[in-house]
N, C-alpha and C positions, 0 to 999 in steps of 0.2 A: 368842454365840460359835459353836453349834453349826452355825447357817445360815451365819454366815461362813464353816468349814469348807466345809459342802456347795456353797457357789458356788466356792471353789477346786479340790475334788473334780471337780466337773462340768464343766470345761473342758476342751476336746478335746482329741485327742493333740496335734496340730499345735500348739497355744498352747504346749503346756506345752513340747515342744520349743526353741520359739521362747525361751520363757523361759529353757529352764536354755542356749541359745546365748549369750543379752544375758549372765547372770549369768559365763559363762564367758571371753568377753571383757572383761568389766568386769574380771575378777582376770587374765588374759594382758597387757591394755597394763600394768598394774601391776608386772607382775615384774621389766624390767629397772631399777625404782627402788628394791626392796624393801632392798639394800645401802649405799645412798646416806647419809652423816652424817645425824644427829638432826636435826630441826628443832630451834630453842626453846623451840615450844611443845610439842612431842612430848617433848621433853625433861625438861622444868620437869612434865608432866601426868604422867609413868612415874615421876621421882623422888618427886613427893608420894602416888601411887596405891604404892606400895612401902612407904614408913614410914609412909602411913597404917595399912595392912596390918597393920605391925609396932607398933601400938599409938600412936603417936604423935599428937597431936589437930588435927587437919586444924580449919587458921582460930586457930589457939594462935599464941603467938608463938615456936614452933617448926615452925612449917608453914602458913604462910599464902598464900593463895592468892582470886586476884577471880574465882573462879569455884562454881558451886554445884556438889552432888556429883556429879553423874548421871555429871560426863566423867571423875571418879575411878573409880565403880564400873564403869563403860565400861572402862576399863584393866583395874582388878582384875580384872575377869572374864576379858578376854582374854590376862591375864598367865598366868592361873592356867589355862586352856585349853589357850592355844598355848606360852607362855615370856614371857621379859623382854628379848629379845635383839632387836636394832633389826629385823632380818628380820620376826621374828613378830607384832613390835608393828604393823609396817606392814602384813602380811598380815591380820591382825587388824581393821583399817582399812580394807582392801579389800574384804575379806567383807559390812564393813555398806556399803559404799557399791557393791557388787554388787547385794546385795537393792532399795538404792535405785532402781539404773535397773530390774531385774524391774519394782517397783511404777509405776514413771512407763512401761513398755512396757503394764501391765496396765491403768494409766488412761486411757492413750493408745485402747486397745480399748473400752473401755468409752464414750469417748466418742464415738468415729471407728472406724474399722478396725481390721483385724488386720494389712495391711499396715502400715496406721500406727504401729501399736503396736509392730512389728519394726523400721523406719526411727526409731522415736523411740528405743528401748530400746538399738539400737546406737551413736545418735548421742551418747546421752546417757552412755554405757559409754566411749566415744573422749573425751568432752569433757570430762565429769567427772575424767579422771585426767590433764586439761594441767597439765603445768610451770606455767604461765603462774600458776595459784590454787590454787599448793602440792598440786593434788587426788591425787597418791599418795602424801602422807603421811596418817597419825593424825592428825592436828588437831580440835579440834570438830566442825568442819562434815561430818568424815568420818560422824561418829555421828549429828550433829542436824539433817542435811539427807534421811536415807532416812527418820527418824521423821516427820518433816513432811510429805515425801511421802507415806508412809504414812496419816496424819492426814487430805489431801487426797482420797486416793482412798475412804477410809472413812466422810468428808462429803456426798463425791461420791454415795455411795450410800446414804447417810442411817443409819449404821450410829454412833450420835451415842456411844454407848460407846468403841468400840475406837477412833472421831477422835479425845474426850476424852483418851484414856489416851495416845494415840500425840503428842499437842500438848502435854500434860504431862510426859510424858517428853526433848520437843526440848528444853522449854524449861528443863528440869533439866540435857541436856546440855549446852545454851548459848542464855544468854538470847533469844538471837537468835530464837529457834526460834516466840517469841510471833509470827511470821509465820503460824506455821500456825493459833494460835488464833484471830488476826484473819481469815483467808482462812474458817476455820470458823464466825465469827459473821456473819461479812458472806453467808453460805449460807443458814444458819439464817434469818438475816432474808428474804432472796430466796425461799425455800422459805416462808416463812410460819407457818414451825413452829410448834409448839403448846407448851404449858410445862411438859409429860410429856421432850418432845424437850430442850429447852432445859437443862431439870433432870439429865436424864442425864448430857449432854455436860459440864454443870461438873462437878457433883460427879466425874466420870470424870477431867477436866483438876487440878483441885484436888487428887488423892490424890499424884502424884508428888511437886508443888509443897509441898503441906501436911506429905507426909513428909521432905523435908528441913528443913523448918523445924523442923517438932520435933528432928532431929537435934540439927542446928545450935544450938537455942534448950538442948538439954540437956546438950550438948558446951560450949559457950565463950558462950552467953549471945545471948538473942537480936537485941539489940543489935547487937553484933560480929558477928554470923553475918550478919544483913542488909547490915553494913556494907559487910564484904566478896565477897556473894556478888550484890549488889544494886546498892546506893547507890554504892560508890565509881567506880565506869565512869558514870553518870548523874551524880556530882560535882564529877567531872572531865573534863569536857569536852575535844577536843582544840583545839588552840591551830592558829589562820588554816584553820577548815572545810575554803574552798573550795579552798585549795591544796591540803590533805589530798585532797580527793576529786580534785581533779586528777590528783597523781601516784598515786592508785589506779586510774584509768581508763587512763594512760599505761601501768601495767606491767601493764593486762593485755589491751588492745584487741588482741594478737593472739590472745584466744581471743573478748572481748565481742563484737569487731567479728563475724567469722565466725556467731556466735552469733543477733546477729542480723540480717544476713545468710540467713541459713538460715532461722526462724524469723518473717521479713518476714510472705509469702507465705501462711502458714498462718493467721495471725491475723487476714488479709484472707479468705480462704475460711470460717473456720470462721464458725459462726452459731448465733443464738440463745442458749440455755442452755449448751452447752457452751464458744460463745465467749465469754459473761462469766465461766466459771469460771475459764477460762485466764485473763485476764486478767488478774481480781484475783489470782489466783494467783501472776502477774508481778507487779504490783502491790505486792502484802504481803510476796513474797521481795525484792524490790527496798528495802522498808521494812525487813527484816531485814540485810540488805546494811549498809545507814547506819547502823542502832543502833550509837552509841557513838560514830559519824563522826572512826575511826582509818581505815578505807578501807585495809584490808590485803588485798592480793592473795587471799588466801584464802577471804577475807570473798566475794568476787562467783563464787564456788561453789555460793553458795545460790540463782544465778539460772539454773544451769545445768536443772533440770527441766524450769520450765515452757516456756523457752522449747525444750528438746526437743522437748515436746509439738508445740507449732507446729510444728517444726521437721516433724517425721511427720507431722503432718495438711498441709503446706502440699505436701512434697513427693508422698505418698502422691497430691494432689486434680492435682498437675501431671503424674503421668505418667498417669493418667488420661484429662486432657484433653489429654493432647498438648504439653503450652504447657513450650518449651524455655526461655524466661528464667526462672520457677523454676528450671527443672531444673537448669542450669549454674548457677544461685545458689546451689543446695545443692549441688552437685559442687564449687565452688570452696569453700565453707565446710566441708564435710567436707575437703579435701584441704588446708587452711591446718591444720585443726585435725589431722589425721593427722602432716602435715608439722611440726609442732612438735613433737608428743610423739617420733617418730622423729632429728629434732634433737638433742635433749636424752640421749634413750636411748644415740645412738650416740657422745655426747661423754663420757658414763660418772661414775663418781660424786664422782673428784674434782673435772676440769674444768666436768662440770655444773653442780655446785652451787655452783665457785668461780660461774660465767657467771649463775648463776641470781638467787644472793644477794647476788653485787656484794662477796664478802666472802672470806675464807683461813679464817675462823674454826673452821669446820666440819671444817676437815683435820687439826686437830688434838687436837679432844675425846677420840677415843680413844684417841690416846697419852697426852695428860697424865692422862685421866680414871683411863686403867687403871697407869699408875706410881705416882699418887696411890694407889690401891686396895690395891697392893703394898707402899706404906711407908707405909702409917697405920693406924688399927685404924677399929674400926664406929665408936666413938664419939668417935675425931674430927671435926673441923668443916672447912672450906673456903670461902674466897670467891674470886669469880669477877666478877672486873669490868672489863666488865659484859653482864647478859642474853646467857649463853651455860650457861645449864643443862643443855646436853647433859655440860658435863666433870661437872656432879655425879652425873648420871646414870651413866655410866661408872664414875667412881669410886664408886657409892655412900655416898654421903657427903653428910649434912646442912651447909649455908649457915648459917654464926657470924650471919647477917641472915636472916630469913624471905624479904624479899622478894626474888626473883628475876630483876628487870625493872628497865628504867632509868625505865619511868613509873609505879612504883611508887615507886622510889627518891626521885621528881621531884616527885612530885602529894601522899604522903604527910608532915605536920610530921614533922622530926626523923628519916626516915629515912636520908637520906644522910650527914647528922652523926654518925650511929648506925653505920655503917659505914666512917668516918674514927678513930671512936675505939676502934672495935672493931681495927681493923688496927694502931692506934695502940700499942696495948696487946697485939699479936701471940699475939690471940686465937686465929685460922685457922691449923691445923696447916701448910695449904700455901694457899698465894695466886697465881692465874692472875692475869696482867696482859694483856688483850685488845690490840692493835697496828692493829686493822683496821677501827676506828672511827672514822675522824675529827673526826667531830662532837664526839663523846666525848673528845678529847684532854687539856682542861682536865679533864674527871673523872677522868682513867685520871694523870694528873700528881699532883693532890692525893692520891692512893693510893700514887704512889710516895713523895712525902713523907712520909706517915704512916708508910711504912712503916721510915725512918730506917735503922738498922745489925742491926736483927732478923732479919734474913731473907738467906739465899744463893738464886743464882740458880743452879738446876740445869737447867733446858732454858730453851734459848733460838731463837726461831721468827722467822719474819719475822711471823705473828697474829700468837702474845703469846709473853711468858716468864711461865715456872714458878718459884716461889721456892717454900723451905723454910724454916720457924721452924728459928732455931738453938738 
């Protein structure tokens, strides 16, 4: 650790400069979204990090969630920092995926330039926070894509502890993050390392992982804990792959496309060692990307690094030599991708997120969320259907069904039945009915039936309507 220090210490003024500019524009494009409704998943992750908090048993069937802890204590800690209010959570969010591009500008240097590392560190600061992969919310990948980087450049220097610990950690935030322990074994092996090196790095990776499992296994059993944190996204496959991956390519080629784009050029110049690292780099975040083959817009976040990297080494070697077709390659792909984030900025947070998420749902979480909050106490219940966590969040207020999600609801026995008869039985002190689902129609129908002559409608939306237990 201490050498680690001293190679940060010893970096010249200019770098370091250079650094805290990337870090400073990574949190400036971020700010006109820091207002912007809850995502889902920022949603569903703040309500469970809150009553985990308050004693509740995270993975209980009072709080259950297919995720392992890392993106809770990730919240908790930033709750407990900055606040619980969507601003801060987002800011929060932004902070680690600031450090992220630092480190991909500081690997960028390390393997290429200092130019390069400045053209990667800003490009990666603009592209990381497109609309396009949810990149200025909270989400997983806001936490498990700088630890991976992280991981990457600490392989890259053969620093086989702190990659461990940092590939352990991704992969605590979000499974996904096994990108980086793959991109670190496939090193290891190229390096030729010895079984001093080899030994460091797992035991290093294994302490995150191995600690939540004991949590888990002492909390709710370790069984259930795998189940959930594990097994059930690997059990559940998504239903027709290649169409999934299609419409994940579809909404978000106005940042992939530009990405690479940009990124071409560089992966043709770089050479040697450094251009196999890039690569697998791309490579195992691209393999991170598919886990689970839901192909969510947010998900191809995690491909944003490395191809930065290129993206700085290709540009950096073209004004170099002179050679304008890079150049204009990467001036049209920084200016697609400026040009989007400026889009969106400028359409603001109701209109954007209607245009972004194809949805009204978001307009309304914090009215129902916070009337809810006003006429019920802590220990009533709520459902919301469906998969819009952000009104529990709001309202503070635990879900009469753990699960939060429609493919939990879908993939799980008996849990949609379990939330027919829970409504049935006008369990939920208050029940949001979602409007802006189509797909959903047939579910959000069998809800109103359940819900029979129990309930008044007190807001009424073009989303959803709000009813109250009578």
């Amino acid at each position: 650790m201490q050498i680690a220090m001293q190679r940060w210490t010893r970096l010249p003024r200019g770098t370091l400069l250079a650094g805290a500019g990337v870090f400073g524009l990574a949190l400036l494009v971020r700010l006109p979204f820091l207002s912007w409704p809850i995502s889902p998943d920022e949603g569903g992750y703040a309500l469970a990090s809150q009553w985990w908090a308050r004693g509740v048993t995270l993975y209980s069937d009072d709080l259950w969630f297919d995720r392992p802890q890392g993106i809770f204590l990730a919240y908790r800690l930033g709750i407990g920092l900055i606040g619980d209010s969507v601003e801060a959570i987002r800011l929060w969010g932004a902070l680690w995926f600031a450090i992220g591009a630092v480190a991909i500008a500081e690997l960028t240097r390390v393997l290429a330039s200092n130019r390069a590392a400045i053209l990667a560190g800003v490009f990666c600061a603009l592209a990381s926070a497109s609309p396009y992969v949810e990149g200025f919310t909270a989400n997983a990948e806001a936490f498990m894509v700088p630890m991976a980087t992280l991981s990457a450049l600490f392989i890259w220097r053969r620093q086989a502890v702190l990659a461990g610990l940092c590939a352990g950690v991704a992969i605590q935030l979000k499974p996904s993050g096994a990108a980086a322990f793959a991109l670190a074994v496939y090193w290891l092996v190229e390096n030729r390392s010895h079984l001093g090196e080899w030994t460091r790095f797992g035991v290093a990776t294994a302490i995150p992982i191995g600690l939540g499992i004991v949590h888990g296994a002492a909390t709710v059993g370790l069984l259930p804990y795998l189940d959930a944190a594990i097994l059930f996204r690997l059990q559940h496959p998504v239903d027709q792959p290649l169409l999934r991956f299609a419409w994940g390519v579809q909404n978000t080629a106005l940042l992939t496309a530009p990405l690479v784009l940009g990124a071409a050029w560089g992966a043709a110049v770089l050479k040697g060692r450094p251009r196999r690292f890039v690569l697998a780099f791309a490579v195992t975040s691209a393999g991170g990307v598919a886990m689970g083959g839901n192909w969510w817009p947010h998900y191809f976040a995690q491909l944003v690094p490395p191809l930065a990297i290129a993206f700085g080494v290709g540009l950096d070697s073209a004004i170099r030599a002179r050679r304008r077709l890079p150049m204009v390659a990467a001036a049209v792909a920084s200016a697609v991708v400026v040009v989007g984030l400026s889009h969106f900025a400028l359409l603001g947070a109701r209109d954007g997120s209607a245009t972004l998420y194809n949805r009204r749902g978001p307009e309304i979480e914090r009215e129902f969320g916070e009337f809810i909050r006003a006429n019920s106490t802590p220990g009533d219940r709520i459902y919301v259907a469906f998969t819009e966590p952000g009104i529990n969040y709001y309202a503070d207020r635990l879900s009469t069904v753990p699960w939060l999600y429609i493919q939990q609801l879908a993939e799980i026995e008996g849990a949609y039945e379990r939330v027919l008869t829970s409504v049935a039985s006008a369990e939920p002190a208050f029940l949001v009915v979602m409007k802006d689902r189509p797909p959903l129609a047939e579910n959000v129908a069998a809800v109103v039936t359940a819900m029979g002559d129990r309930y008044d409608l007190v807001i009424a939306h073009e989303a959803a309507d709000l009813y109250r237990r009578r």
